[in-house]
N, C-alpha and C positions, 0 to 999 in steps of 0.2 A: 504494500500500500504506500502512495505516494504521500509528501510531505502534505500537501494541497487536499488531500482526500483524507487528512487526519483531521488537518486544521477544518477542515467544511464538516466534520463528524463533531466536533468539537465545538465549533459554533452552534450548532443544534440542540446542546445540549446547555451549552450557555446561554441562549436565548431563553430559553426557559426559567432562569435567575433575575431576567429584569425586575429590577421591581416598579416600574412605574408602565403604566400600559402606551407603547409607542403609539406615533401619529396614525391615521388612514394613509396618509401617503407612505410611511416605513413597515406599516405593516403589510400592504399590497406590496411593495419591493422586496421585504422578507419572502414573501412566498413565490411571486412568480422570477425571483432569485433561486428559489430553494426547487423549484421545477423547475427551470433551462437545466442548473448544475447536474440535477437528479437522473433528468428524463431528455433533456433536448429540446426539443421543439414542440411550440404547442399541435398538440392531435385533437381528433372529435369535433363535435359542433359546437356552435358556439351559443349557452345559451338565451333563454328568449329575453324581449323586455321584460318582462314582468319579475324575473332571477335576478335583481340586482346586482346583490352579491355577488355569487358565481360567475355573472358576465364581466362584474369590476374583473374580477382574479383573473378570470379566464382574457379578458382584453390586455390586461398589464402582462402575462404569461407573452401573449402574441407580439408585444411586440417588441421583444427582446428575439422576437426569432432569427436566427442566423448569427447569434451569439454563442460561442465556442462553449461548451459544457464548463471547461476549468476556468476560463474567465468566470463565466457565471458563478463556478464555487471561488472563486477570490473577492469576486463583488457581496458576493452573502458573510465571506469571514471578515471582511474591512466593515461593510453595514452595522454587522454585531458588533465588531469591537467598537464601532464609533457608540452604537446605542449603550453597548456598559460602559463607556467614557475610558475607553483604553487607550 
């Protein structure tokens, strides 16, 4: 396991320690960070109006696409450590 794939392992487990609950904006970039790194690019439909939510996720996921998987895990471990003030 690479140095990049500990520290992305490591972030996930520290995110979990915040104590103060991040922005809507840090928390969609948590996740559709934590999907590119994970899985790639986003797949499936996208969806409807009415899913707010899941369409935010799923919109911020898309458009990180054609963003490298390990970029994507070093944007997720800089994100965290910015959010624990490291």
């Amino acid at each position: 396991m690479s140095d990049l794939d500990e520290s992305f392992q490591q972030a996930q487990v520290d995110v979990k320690t915040l104590t103060t609950k991040p922005s809507n904006d840090d928390l969609l970039s948590l996740y559709s960070l934590y999907k590119q790194g994970s899985k790639g690019d986003v797949d499936g439909k996208r969806p409807g109006r009415l899913d707010m939510v899941n369409r935010a996720k799923y919109d911020a996921w898309a458009k990180l696409e054609g963003t490298g998987q390990d970029s994507a895990k070093q944007s997720y471990v800089d994100l965290v450590s910015r959010l624990l003030g490291k």
